[in-house]
C-alpha positions as CSV (number, residue, x, y, z in Angstrom):
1,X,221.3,-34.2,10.4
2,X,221.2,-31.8,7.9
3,X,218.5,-31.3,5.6
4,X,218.1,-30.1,1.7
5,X,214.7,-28.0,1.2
6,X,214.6,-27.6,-2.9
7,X,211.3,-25.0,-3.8
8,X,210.8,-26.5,-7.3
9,X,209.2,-23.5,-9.7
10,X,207.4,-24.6,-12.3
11,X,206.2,-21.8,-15.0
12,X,203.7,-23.5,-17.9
13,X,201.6,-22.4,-19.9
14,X,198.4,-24.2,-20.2
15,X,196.0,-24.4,-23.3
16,X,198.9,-25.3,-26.2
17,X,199.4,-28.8,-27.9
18,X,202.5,-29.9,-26.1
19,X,202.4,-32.8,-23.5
20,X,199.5,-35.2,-22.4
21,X,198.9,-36.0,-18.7
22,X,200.4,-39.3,-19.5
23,X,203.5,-37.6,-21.0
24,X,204.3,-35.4,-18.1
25,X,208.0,-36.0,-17.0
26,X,209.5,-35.0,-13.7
27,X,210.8,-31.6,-13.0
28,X,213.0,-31.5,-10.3
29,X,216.4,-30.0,-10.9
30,X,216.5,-26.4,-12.3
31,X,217.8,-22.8,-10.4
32,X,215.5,-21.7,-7.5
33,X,215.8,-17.7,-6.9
34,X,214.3,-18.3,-3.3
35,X,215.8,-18.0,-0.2
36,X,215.9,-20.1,2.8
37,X,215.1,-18.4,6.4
38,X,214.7,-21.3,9.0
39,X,213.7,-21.6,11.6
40,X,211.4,-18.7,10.9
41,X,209.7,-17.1,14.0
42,X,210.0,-16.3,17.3
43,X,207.9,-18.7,19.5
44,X,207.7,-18.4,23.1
45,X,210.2,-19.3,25.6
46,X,210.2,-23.5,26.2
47,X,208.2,-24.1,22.6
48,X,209.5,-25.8,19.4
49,X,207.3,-26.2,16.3
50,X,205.7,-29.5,16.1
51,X,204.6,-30.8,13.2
52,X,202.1,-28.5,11.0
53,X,200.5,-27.9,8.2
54,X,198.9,-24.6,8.4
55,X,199.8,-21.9,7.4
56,X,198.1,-18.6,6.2
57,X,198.8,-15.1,5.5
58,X,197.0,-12.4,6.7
59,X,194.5,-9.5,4.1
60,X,197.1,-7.0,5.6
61,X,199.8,-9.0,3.0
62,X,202.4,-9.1,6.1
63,X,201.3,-10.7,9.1
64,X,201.5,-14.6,9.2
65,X,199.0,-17.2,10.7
66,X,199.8,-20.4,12.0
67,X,197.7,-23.6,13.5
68,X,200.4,-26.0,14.7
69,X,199.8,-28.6,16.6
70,X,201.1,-27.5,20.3
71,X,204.4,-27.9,19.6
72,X,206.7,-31.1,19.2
73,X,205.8,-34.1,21.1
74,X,208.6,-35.2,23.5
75,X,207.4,-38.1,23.8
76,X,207.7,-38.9,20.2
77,X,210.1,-42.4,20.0
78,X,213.6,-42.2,18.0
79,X,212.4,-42.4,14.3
80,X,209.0,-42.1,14.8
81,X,207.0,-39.8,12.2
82,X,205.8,-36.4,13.7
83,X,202.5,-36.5,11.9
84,X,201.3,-39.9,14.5
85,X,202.9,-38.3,17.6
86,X,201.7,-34.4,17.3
87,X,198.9,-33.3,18.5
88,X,196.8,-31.0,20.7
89,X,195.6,-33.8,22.9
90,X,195.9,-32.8,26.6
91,X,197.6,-29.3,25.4
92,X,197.1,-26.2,27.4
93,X,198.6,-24.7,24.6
94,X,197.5,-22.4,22.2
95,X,197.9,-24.1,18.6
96,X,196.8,-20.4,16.5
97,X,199.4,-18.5,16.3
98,X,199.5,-14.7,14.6
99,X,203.1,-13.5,13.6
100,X,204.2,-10.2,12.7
101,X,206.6,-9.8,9.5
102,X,209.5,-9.8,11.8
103,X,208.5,-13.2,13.3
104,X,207.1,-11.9,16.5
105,X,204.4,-14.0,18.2
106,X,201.1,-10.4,18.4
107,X,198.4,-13.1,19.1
108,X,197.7,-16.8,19.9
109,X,194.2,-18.6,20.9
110,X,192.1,-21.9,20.7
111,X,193.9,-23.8,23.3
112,X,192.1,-26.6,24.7
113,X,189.4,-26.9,21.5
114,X,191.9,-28.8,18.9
115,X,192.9,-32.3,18.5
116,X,194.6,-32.1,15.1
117,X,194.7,-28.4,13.2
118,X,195.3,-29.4,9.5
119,X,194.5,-25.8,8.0
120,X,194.5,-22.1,8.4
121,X,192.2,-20.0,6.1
122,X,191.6,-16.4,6.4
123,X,188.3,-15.1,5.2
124,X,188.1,-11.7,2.9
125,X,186.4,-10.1,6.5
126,X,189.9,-11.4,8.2
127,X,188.3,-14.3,10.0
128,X,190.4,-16.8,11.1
129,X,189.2,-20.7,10.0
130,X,190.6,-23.4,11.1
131,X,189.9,-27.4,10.1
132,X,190.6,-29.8,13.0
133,X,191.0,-33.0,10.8
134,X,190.5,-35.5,13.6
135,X,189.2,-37.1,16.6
136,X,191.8,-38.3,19.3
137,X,192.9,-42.0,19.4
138,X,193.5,-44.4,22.0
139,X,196.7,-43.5,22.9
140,X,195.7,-39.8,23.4
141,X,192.5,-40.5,25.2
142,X,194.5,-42.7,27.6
143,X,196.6,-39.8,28.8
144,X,193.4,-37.0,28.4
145,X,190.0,-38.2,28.2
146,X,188.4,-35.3,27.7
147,X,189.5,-35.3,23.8
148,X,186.6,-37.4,23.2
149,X,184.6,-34.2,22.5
150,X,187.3,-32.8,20.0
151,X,187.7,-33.0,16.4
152,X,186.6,-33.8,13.0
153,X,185.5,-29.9,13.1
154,X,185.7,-26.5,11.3
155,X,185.6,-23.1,13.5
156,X,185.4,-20.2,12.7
157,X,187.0,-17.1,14.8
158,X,187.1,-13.8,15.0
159,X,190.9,-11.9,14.5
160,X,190.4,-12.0,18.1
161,X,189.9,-15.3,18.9
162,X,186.0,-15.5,19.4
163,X,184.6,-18.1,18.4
164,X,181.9,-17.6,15.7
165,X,180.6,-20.5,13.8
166,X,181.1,-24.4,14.2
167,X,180.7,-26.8,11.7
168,X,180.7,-30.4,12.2
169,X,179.8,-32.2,15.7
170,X,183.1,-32.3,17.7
171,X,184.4,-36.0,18.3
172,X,182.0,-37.6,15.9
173,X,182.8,-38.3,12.4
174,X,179.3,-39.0,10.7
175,X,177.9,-37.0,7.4
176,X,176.8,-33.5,6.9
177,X,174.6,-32.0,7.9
178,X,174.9,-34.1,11.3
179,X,178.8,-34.2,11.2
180,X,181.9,-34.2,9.4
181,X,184.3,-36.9,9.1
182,X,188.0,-36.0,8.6
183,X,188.0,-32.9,7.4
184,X,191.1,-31.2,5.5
185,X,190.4,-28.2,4.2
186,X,188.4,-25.4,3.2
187,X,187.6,-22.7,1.1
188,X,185.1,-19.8,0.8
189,X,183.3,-18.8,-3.0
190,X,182.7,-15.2,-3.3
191,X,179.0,-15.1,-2.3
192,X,180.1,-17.3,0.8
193,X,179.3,-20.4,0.0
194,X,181.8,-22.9,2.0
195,X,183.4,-25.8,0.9
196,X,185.0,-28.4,3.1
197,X,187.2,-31.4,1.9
198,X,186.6,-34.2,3.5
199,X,188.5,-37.9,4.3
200,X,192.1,-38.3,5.2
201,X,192.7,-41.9,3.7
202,X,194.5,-42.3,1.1
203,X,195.3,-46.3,0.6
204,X,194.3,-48.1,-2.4
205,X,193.1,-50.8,-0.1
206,X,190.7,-48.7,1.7
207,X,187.0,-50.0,1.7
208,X,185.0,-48.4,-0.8
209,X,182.7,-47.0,1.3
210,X,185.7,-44.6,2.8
211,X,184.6,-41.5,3.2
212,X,186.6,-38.8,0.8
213,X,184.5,-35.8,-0.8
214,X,183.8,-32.1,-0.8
215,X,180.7,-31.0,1.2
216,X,179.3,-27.2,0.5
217,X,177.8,-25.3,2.7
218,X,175.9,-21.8,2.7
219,X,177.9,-18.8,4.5
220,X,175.9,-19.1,8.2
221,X,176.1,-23.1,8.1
222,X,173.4,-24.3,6.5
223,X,174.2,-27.8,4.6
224,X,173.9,-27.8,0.7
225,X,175.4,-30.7,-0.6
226,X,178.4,-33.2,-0.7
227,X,180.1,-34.6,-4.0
228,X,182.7,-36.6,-4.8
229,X,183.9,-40.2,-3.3
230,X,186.2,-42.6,-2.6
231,X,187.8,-43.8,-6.2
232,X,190.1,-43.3,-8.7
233,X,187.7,-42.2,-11.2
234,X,186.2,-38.3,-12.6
235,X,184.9,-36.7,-9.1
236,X,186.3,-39.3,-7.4
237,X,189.2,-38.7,-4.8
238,X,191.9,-41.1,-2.6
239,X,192.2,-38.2,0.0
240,X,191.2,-34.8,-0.8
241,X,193.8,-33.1,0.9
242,X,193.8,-29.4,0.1
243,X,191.3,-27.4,-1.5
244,X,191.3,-23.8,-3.9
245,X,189.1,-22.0,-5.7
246,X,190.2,-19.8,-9.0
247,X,189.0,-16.1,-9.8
248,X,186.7,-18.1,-12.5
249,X,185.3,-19.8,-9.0
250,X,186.6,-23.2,-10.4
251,X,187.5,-26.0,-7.4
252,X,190.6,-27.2,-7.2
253,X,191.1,-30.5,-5.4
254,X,194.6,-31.7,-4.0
255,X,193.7,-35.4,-5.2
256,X,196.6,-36.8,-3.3
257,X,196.4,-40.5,-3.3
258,X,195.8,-40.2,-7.2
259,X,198.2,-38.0,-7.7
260,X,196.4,-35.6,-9.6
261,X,194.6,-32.5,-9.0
262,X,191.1,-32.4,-10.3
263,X,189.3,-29.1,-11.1
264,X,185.7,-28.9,-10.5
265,X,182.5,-26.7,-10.6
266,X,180.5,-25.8,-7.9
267,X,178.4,-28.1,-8.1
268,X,180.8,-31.1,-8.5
269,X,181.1,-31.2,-12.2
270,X,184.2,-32.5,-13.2
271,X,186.3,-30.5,-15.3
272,X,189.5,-31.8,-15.4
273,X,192.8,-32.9,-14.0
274,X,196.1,-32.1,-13.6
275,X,199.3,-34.5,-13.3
276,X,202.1,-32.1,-13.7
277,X,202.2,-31.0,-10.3
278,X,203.5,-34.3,-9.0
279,X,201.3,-35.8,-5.5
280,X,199.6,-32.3,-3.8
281,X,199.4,-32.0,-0.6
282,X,199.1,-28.8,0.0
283,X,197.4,-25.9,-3.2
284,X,196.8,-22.0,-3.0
285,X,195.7,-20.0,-5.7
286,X,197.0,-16.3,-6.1
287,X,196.4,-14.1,-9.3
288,X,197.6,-16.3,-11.9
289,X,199.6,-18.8,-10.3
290,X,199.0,-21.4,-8.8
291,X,201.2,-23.1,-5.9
292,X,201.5,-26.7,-4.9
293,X,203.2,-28.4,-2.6
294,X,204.5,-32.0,-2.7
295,X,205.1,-33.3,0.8
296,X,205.3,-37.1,-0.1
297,X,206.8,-38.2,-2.9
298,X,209.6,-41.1,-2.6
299,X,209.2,-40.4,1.5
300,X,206.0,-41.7,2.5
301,X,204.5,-42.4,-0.7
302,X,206.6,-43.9,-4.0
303,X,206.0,-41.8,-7.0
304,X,208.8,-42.5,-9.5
305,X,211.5,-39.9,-10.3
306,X,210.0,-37.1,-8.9
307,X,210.6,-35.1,-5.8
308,X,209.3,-33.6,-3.0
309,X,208.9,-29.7,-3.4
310,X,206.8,-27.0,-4.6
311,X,205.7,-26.2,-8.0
312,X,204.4,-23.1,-9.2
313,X,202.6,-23.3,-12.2
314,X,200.5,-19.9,-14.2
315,X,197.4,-20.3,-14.7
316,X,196.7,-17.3,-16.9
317,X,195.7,-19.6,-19.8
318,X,192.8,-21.3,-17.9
319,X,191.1,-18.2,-16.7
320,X,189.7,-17.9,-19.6
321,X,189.6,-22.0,-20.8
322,X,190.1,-24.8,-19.0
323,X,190.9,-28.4,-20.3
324,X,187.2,-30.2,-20.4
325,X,189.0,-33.9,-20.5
326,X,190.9,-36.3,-18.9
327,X,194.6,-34.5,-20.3
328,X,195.8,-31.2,-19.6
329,X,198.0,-29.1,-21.8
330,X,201.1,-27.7,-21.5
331,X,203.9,-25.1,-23.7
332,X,206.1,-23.0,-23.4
333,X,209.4,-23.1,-21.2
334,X,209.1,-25.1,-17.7
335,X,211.4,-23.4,-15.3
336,X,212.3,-24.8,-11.4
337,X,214.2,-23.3,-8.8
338,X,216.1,-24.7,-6.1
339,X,217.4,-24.1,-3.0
340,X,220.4,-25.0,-0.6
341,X,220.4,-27.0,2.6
342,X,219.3,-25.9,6.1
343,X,219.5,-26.7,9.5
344,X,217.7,-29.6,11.1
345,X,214.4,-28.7,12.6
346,X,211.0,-27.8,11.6
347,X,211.1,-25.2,8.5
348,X,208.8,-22.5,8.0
349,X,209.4,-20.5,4.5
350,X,208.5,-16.8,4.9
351,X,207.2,-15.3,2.5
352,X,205.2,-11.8,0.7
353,X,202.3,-13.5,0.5
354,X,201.9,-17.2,0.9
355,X,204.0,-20.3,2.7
356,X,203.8,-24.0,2.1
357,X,202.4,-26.0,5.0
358,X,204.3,-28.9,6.7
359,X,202.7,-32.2,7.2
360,X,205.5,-33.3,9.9
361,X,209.0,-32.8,11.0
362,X,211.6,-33.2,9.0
363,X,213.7,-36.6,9.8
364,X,215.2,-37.4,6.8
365,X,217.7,-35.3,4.3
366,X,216.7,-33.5,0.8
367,X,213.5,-33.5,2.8
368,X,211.3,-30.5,1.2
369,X,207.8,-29.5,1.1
């Protein structure tokens, strides 16, 4: 089957009197300078990607990190999603992967410690972080009991592949500072201070008491804080998917389930939000753009008219002011890119600085992420 990838580029402004969150309109459908190399990289002999979203680049601006998730599951049923079949359960595999710029596999490590890598972060001292976003269920524990003591986890690694700093209790999902419960993310402030998304769920039907917040830690470990919860509300989140932090050290929150990214403090004060961007899944911060990627939209999730993609939006306004209410701003011209149709297969975009992360497999066409 073949499948369309479209990389949708949007360029606006923020700060102007143009369009209200609730006037934000689709944009889905304009040129896309970018280019299409997939599959990218060279794995080793007898491996195929399996589904992944992790993806990092290294401080040397060439070399490219992966967590995957030990490759694709064979015994993944005709039609079944990736994302419930994948996993590092029973893997002797090792899911961190460190690419040169030609796609060469220079380094791998961390087999037999993940259940679920959901993200790659590298540190400004090149440490390699990497969020485990789950425990094993009872289909893997059946076939590998050991995966009990996995999960719900962030490590910390050396560019070697020593391991350097856990955070959360592995297998247990509880609250900091005794555990973590489904973590999804994380990034790292300036001075060091970590933060860590937290809580996967995303229905509207979940109980209220459903875990789904930001937790902030000092740079050795040491448990601050947590902010945030499950709602639809200022602060609140319906899966906090993704997380980035500006060079004004302002938090931005992939919202997903609300469909909204929400910019906060450090200490949780709620800033703002953001609709534009259509249902993030994936955000990362560079300069003055910022980069979001759409991996549900009208697939998984309904969200009417627009598409799955990524958006690039500037955010050279807001480094200086930042929408303090419920609306954000938006002028000049909105430009989008897209791109032709590949091969079937897992994609991986390559490329000078940042990729977009893949949640699972592709299965159907004008699939994108």
């Amino acid at each position: 089957m073949l499948m369309t990838f479209v990389l949708l580029v949007v360029l606006a402004l923020y700060g102007g009197a143009a369009n209200t969150q609730d006037d934000v309109q689709p944009t889905n459908d304009l040129p896309n300078p970018y280019e299409t190399i997939a599959p990218w990289g060279k794995l080793p002999e007898g491996r195929s990607w399996g589904a992944l979203s992790a993806v990092a680049i290294d401080n040397d601006g060439q070399s490219v990190w992966v967590a995957d998730r030990c490759g694709a599951n064979p015994e993944t049923p005709p039609g079944a999603s990736a994302f419930q079949y994948d996993s590092c359960a029973g893997s002797t595999l090792p899911p961190v992967l460190k690419f040169d710029s030609a796609g060469n596999v220079v380094k791998s490590f961390g087999a037999g410690i993940f259940i679920f890598p959901h993200k790659i972060y590298i540190d400004r001292d090149g440490s390699v972080w990497v969020v485990d976003q789950r425990s094993a269920n009872e289909r893997e524990l059946a076939k590998s009991p050991v995966g009990k003591q996995k999960g719900h986890t962030v490590v910390k690694f050396s560019p070697d592949g020593k391991v350097l700093l856990t955070l959360g209790k592995p297998g247990v999902a509880r609250n900091p500072p005794e555990a973590l419960t489904q973590p999804t993310s994380i990034v790292i402030a300036p001075n060091g201070d970590l933060f860590i998304s937290e809580g996967h769920t995303q229905n509207p039907d979940a109980p209220p008491e459903t875990v789904s917040r930001i937790s902030k830690f000092t740079k050795d470990g040491k448990f601050i804080k947590s902010f945030g919860k499950f709602g639809t509300g200022p602060g609140e989140f319906r899966g906090a998917h993704d997380i980035a932090m500006d060079a004004g050290g302002r938090l931005f929150v992939a919202d997903r389930g609300n469909m909204r990214i929400q910019i906060l403090d450090q200490d949780g004060k709620y800033l703002g939000e953001w609709k534009q961007f259509s249902r993030p899944s994936g955000l990362y911060i560079r300069n003055d753009l910022i980069y979001v990627t759409d991996s549900e939209s009208n697939g998984v999730a309904p969200h009417l008219g627009w598409k799955r993609g990524i958006r690039i939006g500037t955010n050279q306004r807001w480094q200086s002011s930042l929408p303090h209410s419920g609306s954000s701003r938006t002028e000049g011209n909105q430009r989008s890119r897209r791109l032709g149709s590949g091969r079937e297969g897992q994609r991986l975009w390559r490329r000078s600085w940042t990729a977009p992360c893949y949640e699972t497999r592709p299965t159907v066409e004008d699939l994108i992420h």
